[in-house]
C-alpha positions as CSV (number, residue, x, y, z in Angstrom):
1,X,0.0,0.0,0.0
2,X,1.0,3.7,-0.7
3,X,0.1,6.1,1.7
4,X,0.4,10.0,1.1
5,X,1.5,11.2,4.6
6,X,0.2,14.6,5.5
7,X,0.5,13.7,9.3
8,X,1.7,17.0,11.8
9,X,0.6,19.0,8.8
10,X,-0.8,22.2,11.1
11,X,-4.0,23.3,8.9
12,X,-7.5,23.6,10.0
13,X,-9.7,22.8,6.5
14,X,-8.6,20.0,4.4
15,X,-8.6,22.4,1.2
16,X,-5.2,24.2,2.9
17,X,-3.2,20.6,2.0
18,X,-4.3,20.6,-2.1
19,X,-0.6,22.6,-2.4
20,X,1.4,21.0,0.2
21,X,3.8,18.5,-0.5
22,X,3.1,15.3,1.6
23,X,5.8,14.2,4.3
24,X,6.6,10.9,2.0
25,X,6.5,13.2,-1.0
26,X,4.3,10.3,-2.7
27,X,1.6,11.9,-3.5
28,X,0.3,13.0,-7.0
29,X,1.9,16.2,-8.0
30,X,-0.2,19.4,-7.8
31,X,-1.7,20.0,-11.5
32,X,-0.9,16.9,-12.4
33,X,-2.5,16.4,-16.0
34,X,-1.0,13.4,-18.0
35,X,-2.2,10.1,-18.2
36,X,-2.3,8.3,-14.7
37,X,1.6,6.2,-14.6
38,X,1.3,2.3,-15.2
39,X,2.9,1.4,-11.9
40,X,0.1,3.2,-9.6
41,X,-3.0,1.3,-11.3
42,X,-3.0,-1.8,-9.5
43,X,-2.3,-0.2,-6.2
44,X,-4.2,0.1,-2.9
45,X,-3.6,4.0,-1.2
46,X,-3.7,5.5,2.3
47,X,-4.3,8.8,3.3
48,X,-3.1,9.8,6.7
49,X,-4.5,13.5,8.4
50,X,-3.3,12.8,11.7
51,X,-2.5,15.2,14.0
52,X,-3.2,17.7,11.5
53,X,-5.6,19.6,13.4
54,X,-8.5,19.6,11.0
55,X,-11.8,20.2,12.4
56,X,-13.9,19.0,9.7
57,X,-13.6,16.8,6.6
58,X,-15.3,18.9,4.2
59,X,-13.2,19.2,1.3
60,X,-11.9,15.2,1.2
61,X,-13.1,14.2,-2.3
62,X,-11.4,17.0,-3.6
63,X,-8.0,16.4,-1.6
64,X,-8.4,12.7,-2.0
65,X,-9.0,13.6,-6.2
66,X,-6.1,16.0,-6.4
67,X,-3.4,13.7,-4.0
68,X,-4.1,10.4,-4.7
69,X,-2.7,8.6,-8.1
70,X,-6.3,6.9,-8.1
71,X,-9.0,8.0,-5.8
72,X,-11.1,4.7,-6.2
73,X,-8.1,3.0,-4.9
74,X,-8.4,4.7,-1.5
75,X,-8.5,1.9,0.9
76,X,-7.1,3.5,4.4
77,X,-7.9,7.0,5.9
78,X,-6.1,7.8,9.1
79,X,-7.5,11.0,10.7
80,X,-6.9,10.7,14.7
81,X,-6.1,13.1,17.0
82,X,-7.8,16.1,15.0
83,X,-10.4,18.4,16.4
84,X,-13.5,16.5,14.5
85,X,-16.9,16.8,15.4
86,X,-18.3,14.8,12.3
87,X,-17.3,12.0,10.3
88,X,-19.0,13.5,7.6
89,X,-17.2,13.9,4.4
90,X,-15.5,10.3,4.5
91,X,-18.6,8.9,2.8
92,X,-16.9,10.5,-0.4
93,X,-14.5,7.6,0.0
94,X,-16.9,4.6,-0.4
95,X,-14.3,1.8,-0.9
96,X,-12.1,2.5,2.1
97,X,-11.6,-0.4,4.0
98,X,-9.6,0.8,7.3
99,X,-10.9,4.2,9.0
100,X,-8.9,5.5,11.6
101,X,-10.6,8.5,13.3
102,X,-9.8,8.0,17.2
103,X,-8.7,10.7,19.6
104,X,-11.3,13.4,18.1
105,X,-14.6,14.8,19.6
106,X,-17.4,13.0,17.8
107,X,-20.0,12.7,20.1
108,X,-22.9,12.5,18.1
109,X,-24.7,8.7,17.4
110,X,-26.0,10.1,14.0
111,X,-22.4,10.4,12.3
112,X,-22.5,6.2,12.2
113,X,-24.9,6.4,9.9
114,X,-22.4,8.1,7.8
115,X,-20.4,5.0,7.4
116,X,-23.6,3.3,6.5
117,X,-22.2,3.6,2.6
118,X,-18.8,2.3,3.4
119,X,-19.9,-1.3,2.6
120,X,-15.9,-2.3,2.5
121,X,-15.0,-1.2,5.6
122,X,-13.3,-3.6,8.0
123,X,-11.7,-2.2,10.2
124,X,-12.8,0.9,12.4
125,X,-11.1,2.7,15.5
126,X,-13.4,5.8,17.4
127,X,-11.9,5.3,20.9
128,X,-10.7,8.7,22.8
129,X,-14.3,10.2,21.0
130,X,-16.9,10.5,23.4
131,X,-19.4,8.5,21.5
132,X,-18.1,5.7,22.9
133,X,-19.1,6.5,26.4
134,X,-22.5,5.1,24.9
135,X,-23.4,2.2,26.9
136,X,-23.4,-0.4,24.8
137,X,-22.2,1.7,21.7
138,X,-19.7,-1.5,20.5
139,X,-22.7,-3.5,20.1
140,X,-24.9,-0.7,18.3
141,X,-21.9,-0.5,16.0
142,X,-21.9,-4.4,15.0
143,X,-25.3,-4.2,15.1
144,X,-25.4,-1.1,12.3
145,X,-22.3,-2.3,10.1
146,X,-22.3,-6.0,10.3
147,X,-19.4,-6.0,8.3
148,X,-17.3,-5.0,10.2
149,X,-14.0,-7.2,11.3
150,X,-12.5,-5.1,14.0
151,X,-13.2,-2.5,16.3
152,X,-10.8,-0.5,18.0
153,X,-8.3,-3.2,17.1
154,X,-10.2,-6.0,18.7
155,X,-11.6,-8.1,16.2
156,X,-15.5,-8.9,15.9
157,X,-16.8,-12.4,16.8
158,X,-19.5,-14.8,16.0
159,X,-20.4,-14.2,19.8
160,X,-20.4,-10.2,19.2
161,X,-23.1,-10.6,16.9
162,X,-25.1,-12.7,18.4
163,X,-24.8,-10.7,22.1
164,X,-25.2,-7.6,19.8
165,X,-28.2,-9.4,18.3
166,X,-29.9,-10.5,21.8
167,X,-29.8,-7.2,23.3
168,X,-31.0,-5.1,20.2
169,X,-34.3,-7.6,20.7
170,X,-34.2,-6.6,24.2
171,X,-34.4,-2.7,22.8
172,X,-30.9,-2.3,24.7
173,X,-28.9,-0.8,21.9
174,X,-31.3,1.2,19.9
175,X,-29.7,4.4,20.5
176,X,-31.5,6.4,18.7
177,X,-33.9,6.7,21.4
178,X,-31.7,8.3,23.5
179,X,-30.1,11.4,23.3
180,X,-28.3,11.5,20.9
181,X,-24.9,13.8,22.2
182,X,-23.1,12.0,25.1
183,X,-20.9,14.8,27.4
184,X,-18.5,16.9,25.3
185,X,-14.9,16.9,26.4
């Protein structure tokens, strides 16, 4: 895998990377405009934002379009340890398999249903966000992407679902009909 390292980049809007160079210099070269090199067809791509202080994703098609050799290759997005509030924005990034957003303030239950279109993902890490402080918010997140493999690098089990299954039929993880902001930091 090739990842285009922006990590310790200080910014606070994706759009202030499209003219950086990236730490590995890997990444596609600003107004890039011939044909796409052989060698980069068949590859997967990363994108790691962390610790880049972004407080939003909005802008991550366009950085993803303009940095990566070939967006629908995007398999891994590492934005931890930001300021985010909102996952929205990765949903431009459907085949990403490996989503990395711990250590940010997402505290709202909604922004799962965000990942809802990420029907590759596998493997998902939201500790340090205070959405987990859900009670039972592992189990709401099996429950809601059944796909997954692995959250918060423990991996998902036949027993997972079922628990996860048992207790949504006891209405114990329908959190929706809670409120739907736990504490803020």
């Amino acid at each position: 895998m090739l990842v285009i390292d922006f990590q310790n980049i200080d910014v606070k809007e994706l759009p202030e990377l499209l003219p950086e160079d990236s730490n590995c210099q890997k990444r596609k070269p600003t107004d890039y405009q011939d044909n796409i090199p052989e060698q980069y067809h068949a590859k997967q791509f990363g994108l790691n934002l962390r610790s880049c202080n972004i407080q939003s994703l909005f802008g991550l098609g366009q950085l993803v379009f303009e940095t990566v050799w070939v967006p629908d290759n995007l398999v891994y997005l590492d934005v931890s340890s930001n300021q985010l509030t909102s996952m929205k924005g990765v949903e431009e990034c459907p085949n990403l398999k490996i989503f990395y957003a711990q250590g940010n303030n997402i505290s709202d239950i909604n922004e799962v249903q965000l990942l809802l279109q990420l029907r590759e993902l596998q493997s998902i890490k939201l500790h340090g966000n205070p959405i987990i402080l859900l009670s039972n918010f592992r189990q709401y997140l099996i429950e809601t992407l059944p796909w997954l493999k692995n959250i918060d690098s423990v991996p998902v089990t036949s027993n997972d679902k079922v628990w996860a299954d048992y207790n949504k039929s006891l209405g114990n993880i329908d959190l929706k009909k809670r409120n739907n902001v736990v504490l803020r930091k």
